[in-house]
N, C-alpha and C positions, 0 to 999 in steps of 0.2 A: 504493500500500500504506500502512494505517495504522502508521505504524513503533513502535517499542519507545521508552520516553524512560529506562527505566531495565532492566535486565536480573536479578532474582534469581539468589544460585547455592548452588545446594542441597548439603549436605557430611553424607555420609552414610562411615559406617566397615564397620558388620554388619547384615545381613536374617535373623535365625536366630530359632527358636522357643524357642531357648536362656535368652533376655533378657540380663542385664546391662547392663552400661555403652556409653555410645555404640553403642547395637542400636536397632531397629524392625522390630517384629515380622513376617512375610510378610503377615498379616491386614492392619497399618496400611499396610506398605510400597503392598501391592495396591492398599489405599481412595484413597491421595496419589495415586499413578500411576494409576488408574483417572480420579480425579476431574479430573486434569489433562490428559488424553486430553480427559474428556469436554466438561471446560470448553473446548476451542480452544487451552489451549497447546502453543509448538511446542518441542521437547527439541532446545538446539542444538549444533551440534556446535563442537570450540575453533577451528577456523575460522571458522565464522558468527560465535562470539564475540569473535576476536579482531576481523575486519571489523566488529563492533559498535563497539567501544571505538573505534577509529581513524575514526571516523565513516559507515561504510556501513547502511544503514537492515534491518533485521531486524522479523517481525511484530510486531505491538503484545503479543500475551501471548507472550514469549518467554522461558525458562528455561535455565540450567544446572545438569543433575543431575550430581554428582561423586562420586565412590568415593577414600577412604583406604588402601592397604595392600595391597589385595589377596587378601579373605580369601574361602576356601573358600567359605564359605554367599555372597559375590555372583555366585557360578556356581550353586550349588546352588537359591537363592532369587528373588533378584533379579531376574538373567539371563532366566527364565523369564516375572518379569513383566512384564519391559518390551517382551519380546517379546510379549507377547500384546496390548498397547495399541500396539504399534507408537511406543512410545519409546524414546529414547538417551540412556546415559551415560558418562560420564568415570570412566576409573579413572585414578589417579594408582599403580604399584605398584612394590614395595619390590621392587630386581629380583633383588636378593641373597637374595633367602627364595623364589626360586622353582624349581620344578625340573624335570625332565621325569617323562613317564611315560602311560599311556594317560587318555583323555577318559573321566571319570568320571560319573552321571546326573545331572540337575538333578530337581528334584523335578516330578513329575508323568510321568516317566517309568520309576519304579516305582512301587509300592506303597507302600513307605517309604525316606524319603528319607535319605541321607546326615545322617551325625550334622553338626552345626556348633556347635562350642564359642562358651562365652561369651570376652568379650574377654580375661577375664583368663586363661584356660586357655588360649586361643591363648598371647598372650604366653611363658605359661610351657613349651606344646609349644615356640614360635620358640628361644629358650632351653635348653630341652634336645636339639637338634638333632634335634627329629620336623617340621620346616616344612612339611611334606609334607602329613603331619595336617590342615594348617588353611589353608592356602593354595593359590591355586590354580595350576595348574600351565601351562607354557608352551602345552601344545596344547589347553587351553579357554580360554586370549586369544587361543590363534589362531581357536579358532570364537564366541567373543565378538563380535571383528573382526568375522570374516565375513558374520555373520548381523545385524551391525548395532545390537546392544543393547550393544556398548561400543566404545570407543578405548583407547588406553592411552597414557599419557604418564608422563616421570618423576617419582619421588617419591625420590630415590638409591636407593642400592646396598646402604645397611647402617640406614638410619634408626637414623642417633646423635643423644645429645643432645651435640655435640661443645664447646657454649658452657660445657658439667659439666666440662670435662675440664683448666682452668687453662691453657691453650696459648696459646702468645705470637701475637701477631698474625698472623706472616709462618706459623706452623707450621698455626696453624689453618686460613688460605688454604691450604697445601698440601695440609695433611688435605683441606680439604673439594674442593677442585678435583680430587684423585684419585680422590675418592667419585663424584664426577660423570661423571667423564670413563668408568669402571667401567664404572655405569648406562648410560651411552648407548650406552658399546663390547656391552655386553649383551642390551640393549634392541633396537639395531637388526641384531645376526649374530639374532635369535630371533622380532622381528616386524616390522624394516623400518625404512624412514627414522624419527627422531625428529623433532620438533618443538621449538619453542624455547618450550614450557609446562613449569613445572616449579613441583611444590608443597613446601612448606619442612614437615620432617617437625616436629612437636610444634606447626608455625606459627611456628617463631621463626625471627628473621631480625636481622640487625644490618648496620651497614656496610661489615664484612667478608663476611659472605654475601652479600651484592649485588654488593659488587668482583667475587667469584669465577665469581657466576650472568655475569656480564656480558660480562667475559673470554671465559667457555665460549659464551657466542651466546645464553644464556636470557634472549629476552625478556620472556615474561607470567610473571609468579610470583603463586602463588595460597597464600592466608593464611588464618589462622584468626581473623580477624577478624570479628564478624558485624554492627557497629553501623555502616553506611555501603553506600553505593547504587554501583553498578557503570554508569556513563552514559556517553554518546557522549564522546567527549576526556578518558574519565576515564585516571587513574593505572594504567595495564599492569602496574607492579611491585608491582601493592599490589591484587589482585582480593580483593575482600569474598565470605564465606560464611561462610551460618549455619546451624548443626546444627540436625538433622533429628531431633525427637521422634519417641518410641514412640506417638504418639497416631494417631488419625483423619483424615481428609480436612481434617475442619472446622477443626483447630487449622492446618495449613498454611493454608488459604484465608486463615485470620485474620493468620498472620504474616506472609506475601506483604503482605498489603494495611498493615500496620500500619510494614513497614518501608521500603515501597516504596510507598506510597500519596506525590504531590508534594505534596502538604501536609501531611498525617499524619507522612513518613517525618521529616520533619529534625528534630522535635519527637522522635520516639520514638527515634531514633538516638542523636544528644544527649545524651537523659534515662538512656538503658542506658549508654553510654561514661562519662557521668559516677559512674553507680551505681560499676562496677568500676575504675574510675580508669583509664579508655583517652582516648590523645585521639578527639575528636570525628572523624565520616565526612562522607561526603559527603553 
């Protein structure tokens, strides 16, 4: 097998016709995921991934598509497309804002599809205690699962920004390790074993949130990082992804190759980390 030398991971939040911030529309979402079907890449799953990283060989165009949050439109939208290319993705979901109640339609199984708010109107249903509204609910991750267009792994229990909150070192490990501990107690009475992937809500992370992940058994933590390359013996605690424009096929093709190209990428990595003043990737 020609193996992977480097692996993209794609970090997606909403699929709604809504637009706003951190969205891609179902038109582009369909065009990426159609064009990556069509091209030969394979959609892996976080154990292909994580046997990447640790040095086990995966196809030469290999990808990870990843979901933020949990929101209503990546059942309504999404869901639908990836099933229809016969791809998979990662949701990472806030498990606190989830609830029960019946399987709702995804689009193409009515005539018109379920509303999906913009981000910021989520936000403000989460807020006003409608999460219902805008997220999805436990028994369409259980047919997410089932049918294979998604996984679900942690993203905590309450997505805080807990670094805002002035808390002394030892309290803030406690906060966060109760958060965690929450998620998982929730996560696995509602869809099963967890796994030891877990994404840091806003992308922040410090030396305390690492203590804590670490403690709890989470070994791969995924960032919001986008300027560095995801490679065999690369850094577990530190998985690169970069957000997923409202645009066309063509602009992924380009940013795949530009960041991940072995010659191209260290040059353009570099040059972005330097722009916003991040350190440099791999």
């Amino acid at each position: 097998m020609d193996r992977a030398k480097a692996v993209p991971v794609l970090m997606h939040h909403h699929v709604t016709p809504a637009g706003g911030m951190i969205n891609v529309s179902p038109e582009n979402f369909a065009s990426q995921i159609a064009w990556l079907a069509r091209d030969g890449w394979t959609s892996l799953t976080l154990d292909q991934f994580a046997g990447f990283l640790a040095g086990r060989p995966v196809p030469r165009k290999s990808i990870l598509i990843t979901f933020d949050d949990g929101y209503l439109d990546n059942w309504v939208h999404a869901h639908p497309i990836l099933q229809r290319h016969s791809m998979h993705a990662v949701l990472f979901l806030v498990s606190g804002w989830v609830g029960d109640g019946v399987v709702r339609p995804f689009a193409g199984q009515t005539a018109r599809p379920l509303s999906t708010p913009t981000h910021r109107a989520c936000e403000a249903a989460i807020a006003g205690g409608r999460a219902d509204d805008v997220m999805i609910r436990w028994s369409e991750a259980r047919q997410m699962i089932a049918s294979g267009s998604f996984e679900v792994h942690c993203h905590t229990h309450t997505h805080r920004r807990w670094y805002e909150l002035g808390l002394s070192s030892a309290t803030l490990r406690e906060t966060l390790a109760e958060d965690l501990r929450q998620s998982r107690q929730t996560l696995e009475r509602e869809l099963g074993p967890l796994s030891d992937h877990l994404c840091w809500p806003f992308g922040y992370f410090d030396a305390n949130y690492l203590a804590v992940a670490r403690e709890l058994g989470f070994g791969h933590l995924h960032t919001t990082h986008a300027f560095g390359r995801n490679l065999p013996g690369g850094d577990r605690e530190h998985v690169y992804r970069f957000p997923v424009r409202d645009r066309p096929a063509r602009w992924l093709r380009q940013r795949i190759r530009a960041s991940y190209h072995p010659l191209q990428a260290p040059v353009f990595n570099r040059f972005k980390a330097w722009r916003r003043g991040l350190p440099p990737g791999a």
